[in-house]
N, C-alpha and C positions, 0 to 999 in steps of 0.2 A: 290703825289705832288713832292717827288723828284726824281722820274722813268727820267721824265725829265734831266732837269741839269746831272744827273747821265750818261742817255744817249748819252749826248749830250760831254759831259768831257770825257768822257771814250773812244771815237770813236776813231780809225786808224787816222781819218783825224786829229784833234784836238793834238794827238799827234806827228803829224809830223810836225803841226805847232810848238808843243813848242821845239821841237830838232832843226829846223828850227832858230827862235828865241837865243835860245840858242849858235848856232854856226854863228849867224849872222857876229857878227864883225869879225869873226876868214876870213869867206869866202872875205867879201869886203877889210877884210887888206891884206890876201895874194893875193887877185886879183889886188892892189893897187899898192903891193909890184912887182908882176911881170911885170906891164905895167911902171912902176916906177923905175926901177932897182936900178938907181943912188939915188933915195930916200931910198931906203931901203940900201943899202949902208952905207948913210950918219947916218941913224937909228944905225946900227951897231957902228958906230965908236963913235957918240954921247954915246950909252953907253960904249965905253969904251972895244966891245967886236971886238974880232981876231982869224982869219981871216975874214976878213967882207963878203968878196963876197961868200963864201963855206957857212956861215954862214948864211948869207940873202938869198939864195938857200933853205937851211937846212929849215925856217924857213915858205918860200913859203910852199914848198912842205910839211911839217910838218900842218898847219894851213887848206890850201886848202886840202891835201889827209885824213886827220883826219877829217874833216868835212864830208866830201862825207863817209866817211866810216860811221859814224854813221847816216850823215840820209838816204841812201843805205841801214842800218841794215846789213853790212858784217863785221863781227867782232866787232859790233858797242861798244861793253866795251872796246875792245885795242884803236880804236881812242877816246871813249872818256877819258880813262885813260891817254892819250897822251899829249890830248889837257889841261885834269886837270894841267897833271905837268909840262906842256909846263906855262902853267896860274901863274901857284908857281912859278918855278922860273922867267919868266919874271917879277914880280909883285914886288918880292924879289931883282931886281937888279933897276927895272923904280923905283919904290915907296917908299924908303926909308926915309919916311918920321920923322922916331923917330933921322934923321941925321939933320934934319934942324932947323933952327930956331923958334923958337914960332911963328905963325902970319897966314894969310891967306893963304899964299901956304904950309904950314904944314898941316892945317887944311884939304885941299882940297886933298892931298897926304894922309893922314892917310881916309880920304874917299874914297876916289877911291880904295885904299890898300884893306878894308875890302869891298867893293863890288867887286872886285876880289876876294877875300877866296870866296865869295859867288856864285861865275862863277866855282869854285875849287870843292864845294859840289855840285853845279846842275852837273856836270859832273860824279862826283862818284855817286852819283844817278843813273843815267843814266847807266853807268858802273854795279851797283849793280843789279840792275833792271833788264837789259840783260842778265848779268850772273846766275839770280834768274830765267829767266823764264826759260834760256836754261837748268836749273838742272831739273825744273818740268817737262818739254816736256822728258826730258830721263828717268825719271819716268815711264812717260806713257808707252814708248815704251816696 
């Protein structure tokens, strides 16, 4: 009875969808960001960070090549270890929300904050995951 479900979770396909899923936002905001330049720009300087432009480059390419890398599977622990602490500290400079006021935009801030840690862990997952099956496979050999 659960050969099924089992089957069906455990497929190649199923997990390409959740790395997929996983690095969704990452691919549509660095694709956002490259067709957008001057937005990502203004992203930059909103928080606060310099050099903007090297930065919002850094940030394309950091988002879209760490994606591809993991759902590629070439190196996929270094991109997703990448994209984790890419996740930390962006999260750590957008959401600091223990800086505001009591009220609904705290609220919503300290929300968002911990479903990012949670984007933080699906990634060392992943990362773990990787780096656990490449040690078995050198077993074998």
């Amino acid at each position: 009875m659960l050969e099924t479900p089992r089957r069906l979770f455990t497929s190649p396909g199923i997990y390409w969808l959740a790395l997929l899923g996983l690095c969704a936002a990452y691919l549509q905001g660095g694709f956002n960001k490259a067709v957008d330049f001057p937005a990502a720009i203004a992203e930059m300087k909103h928080f606060g960070l310099a050099p903007e432009a090297p930065l919002a480059i850094a940030v394309i390419v950091l988002e879209l090549g760490a994606s591809l890398m993991i759902l590629a599977g070439f190196y996929r622990w270094l991109g997703a270890l990448a994209l984790g602490g890419f996740t930390l500290l962006a999260t750590l400079v957008a959401l600091r929300f223990w800086e505001m006021a009591p009220g609904q935009e705290r609220f919503m801030a300290a929300n968002a904050f911990f479903e990012h840690l949670g984007l933080v862990g699906g990634f060392v997952l992943v990362a773990w995951h990787d780096l656990q099956r490449g040690r078995e496979n050198r077993r074998r050999e």
